[in-house]
Each structure stands twice: as C-alpha cells, then as structure tokens.
Residue, then its C-alpha position, 0 to 999 in steps of 0.5 A: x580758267x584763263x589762268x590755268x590755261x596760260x599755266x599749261x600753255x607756258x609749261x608745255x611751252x617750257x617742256x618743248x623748249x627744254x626738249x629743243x635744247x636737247x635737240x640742239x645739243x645733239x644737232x651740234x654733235x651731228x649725231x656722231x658721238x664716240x661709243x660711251x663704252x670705248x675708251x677715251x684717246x686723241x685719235x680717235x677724238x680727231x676721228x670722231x671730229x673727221x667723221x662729222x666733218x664728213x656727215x655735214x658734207x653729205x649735203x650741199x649748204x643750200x639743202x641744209x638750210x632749207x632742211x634746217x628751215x623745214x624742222x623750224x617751221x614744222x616744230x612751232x606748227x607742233x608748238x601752236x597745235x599743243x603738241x610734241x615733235x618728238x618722237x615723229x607721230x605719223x597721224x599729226x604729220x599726215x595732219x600737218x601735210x593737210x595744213x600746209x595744203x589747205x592753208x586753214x591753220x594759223x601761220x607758223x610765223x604768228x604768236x600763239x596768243x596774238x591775232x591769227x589768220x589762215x596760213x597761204x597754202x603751199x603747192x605741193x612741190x613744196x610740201x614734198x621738199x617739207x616731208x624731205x626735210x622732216x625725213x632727214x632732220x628724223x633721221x639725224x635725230x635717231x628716230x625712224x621716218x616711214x614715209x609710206x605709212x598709210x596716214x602720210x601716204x594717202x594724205x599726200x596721194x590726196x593733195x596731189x590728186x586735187x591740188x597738183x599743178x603742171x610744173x612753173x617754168x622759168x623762161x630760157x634765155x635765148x642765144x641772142x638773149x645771151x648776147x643782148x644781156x652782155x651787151x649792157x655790161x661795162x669793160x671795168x673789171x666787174x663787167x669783165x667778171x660778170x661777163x664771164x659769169x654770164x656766157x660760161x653759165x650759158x655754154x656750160x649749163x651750170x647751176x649758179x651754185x656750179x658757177x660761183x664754187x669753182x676754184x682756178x686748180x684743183x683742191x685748192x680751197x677747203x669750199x671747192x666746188x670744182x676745177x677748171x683746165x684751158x686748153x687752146x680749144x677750149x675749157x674743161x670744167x670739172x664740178x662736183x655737182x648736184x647728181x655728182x662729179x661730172x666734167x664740162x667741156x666749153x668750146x670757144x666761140x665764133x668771135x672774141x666777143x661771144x666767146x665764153x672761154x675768151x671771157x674767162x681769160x681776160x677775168x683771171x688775166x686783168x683780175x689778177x686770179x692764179x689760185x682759189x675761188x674764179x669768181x670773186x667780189x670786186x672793190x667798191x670803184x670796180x679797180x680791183x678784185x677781192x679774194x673772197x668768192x661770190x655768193x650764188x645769189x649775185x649770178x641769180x641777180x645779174x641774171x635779172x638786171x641784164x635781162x631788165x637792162x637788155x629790154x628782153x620780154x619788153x612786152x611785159x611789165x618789169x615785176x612779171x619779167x623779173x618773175x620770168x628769168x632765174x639761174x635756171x634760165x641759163x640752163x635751161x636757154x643752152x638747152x632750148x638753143x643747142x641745135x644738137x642730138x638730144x644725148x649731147x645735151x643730155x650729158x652737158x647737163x649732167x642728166x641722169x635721164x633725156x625725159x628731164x633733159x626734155x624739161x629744160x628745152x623750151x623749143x624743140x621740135x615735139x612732133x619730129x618723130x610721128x607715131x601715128x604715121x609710123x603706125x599707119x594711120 
C-alpha cells in the first residue's frame, strides 16, 4: 500500500514538474510569440524581442517578483494538496484563500513527506496581493481568471468580515526627527550621500524605490526611474512613479544645514556625479563613489539606523522601534508635518484622491471642520 502510494505520489509529482517545465518555457517567451502561420524575418524577430521588452516593463521589479514569489507558493500548496494549478480551478482556489486565512494546512515551505505543522495565518491585505498575483501569473499564461466567481468571491467577502483588521501604520518621521536623524550622520562622502537621501526622501515624499531610480539627466541609463533639474530656487524632480509620471518640486530650506536641495549639491559636487544613477554605492574607506545605483533597500535601512542612532521613540525597546519606522515614514512624516492646504500635499505625493492623502498624516486636525455645529446641533 505504502508503495503504491509513493508510486502515485512520485508520478504526480513528476506529471507537475514536467507541467512547470512548460510553464517556464513559456514564461521565458513572456507570452509574446510570433504567430505560427507568419513567416519568418529579422525584423520582425527584433519586433517580436521589443515587444517583450515592453511587457516586462508593464510592472515594476519589485511587483514581479512578489508576483513571481505568489505562483511559487501557490504552486507547492497545489503540489501538497494533490492537485494541479493549471488550468485555474476557481473551487480550489477559493479553498486556498481559506487556507492562507485560517493557517490549518501545512506550511508550503514543508517537504511533503516530512513532519508538518499548520501554517501562520496571513491577514487579509496579504491574501489580496496572493489573489493579485495568481490574477496576473493566469493571465501571462493564457487562461482566464475571473475573480468575482461565487467560489473566490464569497470566501474572500467571508475573511474579510471576520478576519479583517484596521490598517498597521508606520510611524511618520517628524520635522525634528528629520533633523535629529541627520544629525548622526558623518561629513565623509557616504554621510554626504546619506544625508541626501534622507532630507530629499523627506521633502519630496518619495517612495524609496523613487529615491534610488533617479539619474542626474534624462534618459540616461536603460533602468532610469526619473530625472532631476536645479534651478536657483530649488529642485525639480521629475518620477516615473507607482500612479505614473509625475513632477516634485523641492524648495530649499531655511538653512544650509537643513536644506534638502543644498544636500543634493554638495552629493553630486564632492561625489564627483554628472551623469547616470544619483545615488550610488561608495568604496569601502568612504573616499570615493561607485557607478553602481543603490539598491532600495539601503534607504529602508538608513532609515532605522538613524532613527536607533538619533534616540527617537527612546521610550521603547530597540525591536519595537525598528518595527515602527520604514521608508513610508518619510512619506507619510512630510505629510503629517506639512502646515499646508490638504491639495498641496495631495499633488506632492502624487495621490489620486485626498482620502488616501488622509492615510499618510498622522497629526491633523480631524475635527477642524464640525458637521454637527454646522447642522445645528
């Protein structure tokens, strides 16, 4: 019995690797193939390469490999549970949602033979962004995904009525946070860079992915997320951003010390930078700057090696403060902090409506318009 049960474990298991195979055969032409019946040429061989280069540009890298990571779980929950993932069954994704939701099955990252143990459930912002990805990785393959079928829909309606929790916020970084933070921060070239990073973060409410993608002039590197201008009030940012493009003006400060555009010049000015990538790595003594462009993820930990550094939210411990802060606090401090009409900000962070610009501020004045004197009461 045990080994006829091995037998049809390891041929399923050999049916769904040879099924990946094809998948990632066909991943790698990114769904966009030449039509069988058309003849062959160079042009429209290099057409067919342009077009593909197109379709991956559709999203952003970051949301590739989240989406790329989605199909990777989904597909060796499917290989636990005995099942295939093509074509999309909307009954076992529905139960795959509930999985994800309730945490009883076994953990994806488990071999199926080995000991097993219930899964951590995943809040439901997540398992959104799971349905998203299997939407899109569906979609690359050629099937249809219909998300308001009655068996994902109503599992989905059911764990957000139950499990649904009020949005985690990250802590904004005040003004005199801000200051406090670069501060700590030395006068070698790395500090210099760093400094940079944090004020125009701050004043531009960018995305640290915004941060690290601009490049000194327009079109100058294939990767380019962006461009900046300085002009003898300030700087002109110009982003290719989440929402799309969009420009960022940053006015200079009140100081040299404080000021966001002054940083940016002393950067580029002793970092020696006239074209490609703004922010870049620095050698290992700190004496001179690489060409290569800084990977997101250093602003995200500058970010909490200031704030540990500056003694902010002191009051707590060290694992609870870094938990606090991300690159969102940057955003969401010049929102919080901005003494300014609500449209102003509205448009700074490129907001498509002034209830998400609400998200972001942490301290405003929610009763400064009273609906129950103003009927009456």
């Amino acid at each position: 019995m045990g080994a006829e049960h091995n037998k049809s474990t390891s041929a399923r298991s050999d049916k769904f690797d040879d099924a990946q195979g094809d998948e990632s055969r066909r991943e790698k032409s990114d769904g966009i193939a030449r039509p069988a019946h058309v003849a062959g040429s160079g042009t429209l061989d290099r057409l067919v390469d342009t077009a593909r280069g197109y379709a991956r540009a559709a999203a952003s890298d970051n949301t590739l490999k989240a989406y790329a990571k989605d199909w990777a779980h989904f597909a060796r929950w499917c290989r636990l549970s005995g099942v295939e993932p093509l074509p999309p069954s909307a009954e076992m994704i529905g139960i795959y949602l509930a999985d994800l939701a309730s945490g009883s099955g076994p953990s994806p990252s488990q071999s199926a033979f080995g000991p097993q143990s219930a899964s951590r459930p995943l809040s439901v912002s997540t398992i959104e962004r799971r349905l998203s990805g299997l939407a899109w990785n569906y979609a690359q393959r050629g099937f249809t995904f219909d998300r308001k079928n009655r068996h994902i829909a109503t599992v989905l309606t059911g764990i957000k009525r139950k499990h649904a929790r009020p949005p985690v916020q990250k802590e904004a970084i005040q003004a005199e946070d801000i200051l406090a933070m670069v501060a700590t921060l030395p006068y070698d070239l790395r500090g210099l860079r760093d400094r940079a990073i944090l004020l125009n973060g701050y004043a531009g409410g960018m995305r640290r992915s915004e941060i690290v993608s601009l490049d000194v002039h327009k079109d100058d590197t294939p990767d380019s997320g962006g461009w900046i201008e300085i002009f003898d009030k300030g700087a002109l940012l110009t982003l290719n951003a989440k929402t799309g493009w969009r420009e960022v003006e940053i006015g200079r400060g009140s100081s040299d010390q404080t000021c966001p555009v002054q940083a940016l010049e002393q950067w580029l000015h002793f970092a020696k930078i006239d074209f490609g990538p703004v922010f870049v790595g620095t050698s290992r003594d700190g004496k001179r700057a690489s060409e290569t462009r800084l990977n997101d993820k250093h602003v995200a930990r500058l970010i909490k090696r200031t704030v540990l550094d500056a003694g902010i939210r002191s009051e707590l411990p060290e694992k609870e403060r870094l938990t606090l802060f991300s690159g969102h606090s940057l955003r969401a401090g010049l929102a919080s902090s901005a003494e300014v009409d609500e449209r102003y900000v509205q448009k700074h962070l490129g907001h498509a409506s002034a209830e998400m610009t609400r998200r972001y501020q942490r301290r405003r004045d929610r009763f400064r318009v009273n609906l129950t004197k103003a009927a009456g009461l």
